[in-house]
C-alpha positions as CSV (number, residue, x, y, z in Angstrom):
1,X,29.3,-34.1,-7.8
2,X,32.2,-36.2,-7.5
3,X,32.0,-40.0,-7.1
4,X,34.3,-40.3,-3.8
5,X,31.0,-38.5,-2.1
6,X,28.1,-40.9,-3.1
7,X,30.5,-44.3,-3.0
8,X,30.2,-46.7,-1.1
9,X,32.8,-49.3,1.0
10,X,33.7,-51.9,-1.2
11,X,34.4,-55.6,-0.2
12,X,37.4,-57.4,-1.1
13,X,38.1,-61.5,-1.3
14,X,41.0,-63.2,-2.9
15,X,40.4,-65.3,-5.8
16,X,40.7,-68.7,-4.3
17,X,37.5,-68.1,-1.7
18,X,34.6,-70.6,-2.7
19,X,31.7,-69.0,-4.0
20,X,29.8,-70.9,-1.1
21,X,32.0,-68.3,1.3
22,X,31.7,-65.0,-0.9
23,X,28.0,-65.8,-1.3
24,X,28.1,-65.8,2.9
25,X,29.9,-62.7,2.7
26,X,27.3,-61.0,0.3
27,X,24.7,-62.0,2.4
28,X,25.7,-61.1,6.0
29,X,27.1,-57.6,4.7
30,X,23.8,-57.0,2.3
31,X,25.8,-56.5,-0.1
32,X,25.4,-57.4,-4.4
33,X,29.2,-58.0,-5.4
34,X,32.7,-58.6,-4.0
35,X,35.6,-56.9,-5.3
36,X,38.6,-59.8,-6.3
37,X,42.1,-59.2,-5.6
38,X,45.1,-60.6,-6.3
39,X,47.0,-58.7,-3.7
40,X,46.6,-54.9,-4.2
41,X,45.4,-55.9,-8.0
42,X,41.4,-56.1,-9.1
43,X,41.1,-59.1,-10.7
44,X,37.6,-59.6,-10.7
45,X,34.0,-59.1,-9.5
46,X,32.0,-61.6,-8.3
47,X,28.1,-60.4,-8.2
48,X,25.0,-62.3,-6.4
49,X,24.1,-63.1,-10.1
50,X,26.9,-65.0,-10.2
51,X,26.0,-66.8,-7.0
52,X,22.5,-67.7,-8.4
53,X,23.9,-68.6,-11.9
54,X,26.5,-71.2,-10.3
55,X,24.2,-72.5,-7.3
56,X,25.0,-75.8,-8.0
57,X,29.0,-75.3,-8.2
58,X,29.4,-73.2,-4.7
59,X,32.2,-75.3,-3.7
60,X,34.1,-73.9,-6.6
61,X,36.4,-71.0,-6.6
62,X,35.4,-67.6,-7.2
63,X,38.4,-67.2,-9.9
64,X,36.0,-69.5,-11.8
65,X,32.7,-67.3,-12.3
66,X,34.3,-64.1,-11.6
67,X,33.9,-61.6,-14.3
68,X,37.4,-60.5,-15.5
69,X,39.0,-57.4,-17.1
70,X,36.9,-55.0,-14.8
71,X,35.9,-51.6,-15.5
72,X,37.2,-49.0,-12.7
73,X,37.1,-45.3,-12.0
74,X,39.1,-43.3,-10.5
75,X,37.3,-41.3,-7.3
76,X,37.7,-37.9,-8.3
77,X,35.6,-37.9,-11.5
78,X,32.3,-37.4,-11.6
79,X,28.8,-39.1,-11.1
80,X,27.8,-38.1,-14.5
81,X,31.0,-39.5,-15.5
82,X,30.2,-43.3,-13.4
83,X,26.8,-43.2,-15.2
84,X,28.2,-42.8,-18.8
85,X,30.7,-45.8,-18.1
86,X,28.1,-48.2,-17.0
87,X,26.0,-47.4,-19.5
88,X,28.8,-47.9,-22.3
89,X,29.8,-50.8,-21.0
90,X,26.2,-52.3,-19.6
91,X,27.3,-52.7,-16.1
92,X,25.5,-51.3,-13.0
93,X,29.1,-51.8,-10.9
94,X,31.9,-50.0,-10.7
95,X,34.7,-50.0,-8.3
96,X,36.4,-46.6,-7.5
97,X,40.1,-46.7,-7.6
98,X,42.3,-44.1,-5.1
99,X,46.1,-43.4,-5.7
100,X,46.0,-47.0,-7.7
101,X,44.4,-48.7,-5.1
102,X,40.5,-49.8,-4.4
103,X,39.0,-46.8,-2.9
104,X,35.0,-48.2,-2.6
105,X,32.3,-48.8,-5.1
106,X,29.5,-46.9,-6.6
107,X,26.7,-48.7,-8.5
108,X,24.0,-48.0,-10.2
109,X,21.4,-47.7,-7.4
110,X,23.9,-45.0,-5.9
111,X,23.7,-42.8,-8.7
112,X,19.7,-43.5,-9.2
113,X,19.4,-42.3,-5.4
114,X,21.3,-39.3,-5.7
115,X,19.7,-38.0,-8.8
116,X,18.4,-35.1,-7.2
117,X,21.9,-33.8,-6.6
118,X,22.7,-34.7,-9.9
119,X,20.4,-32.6,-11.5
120,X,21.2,-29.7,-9.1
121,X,25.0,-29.9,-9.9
122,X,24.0,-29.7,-13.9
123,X,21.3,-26.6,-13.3
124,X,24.4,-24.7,-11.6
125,X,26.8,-24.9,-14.2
């Protein structure tokens, strides 16, 4: 199964939004994490964690608690291939990348509901 049919949209916010704003974003869209870009360049992820960790600093920018150097896939690999990243690199977020630009996201919860179709895909090959 690839990734591109499980994914998910993913939020974008430019790095100099307060946290007090992205935290309003996450909230109204349901959502766990915002996608930062420097124009068509991920530069970050902010994540409700980092809301709650920094409650007392929401006026600052989101380019301060943002985690940097994020881990990406590109959408046509598969969900097998998603889980084995985030478990390598202890993340439960990954954006998906499209033709070099941010296609959606797929997290952890994504691949944990769609393990059933997971575990079809493996019993077929």
């Amino acid at each position: 199964m690839k990734i591109s049919e499980i994914m998910n949209k993913a939020f974008a916010i430019e790095d100099n939004m307060s946290l007090k704003e992205a935290a309003k974003i996450m909230s109204n869209k349901n959502i766990g994490s915002l996608i930062v870009l420097k124009g068509e360049k991920i530069i970050g992820i902010v994540t409700e964690r980092d809301v709650l960790k920094n409650v007392n600093n929401l006026g600052s920018k989101v380019s301060s608690v943002m985690t940097k150097g994020v881990v990406t896939i590109d959408a046509g690999e598969s969900v097998n291939d998603a889980a084995l990243m985030m478990a390598k690199h202890k993340i439960k977020r990954l954006p998906v990348i499209k033709k070099g630009s941010l296609a959606g996201i797929i997290t952890a919860t994504d691949i944990l509901a769609n393990t059933d179709l997971i575990n079809e895909e493996f019993l077929l090959d």
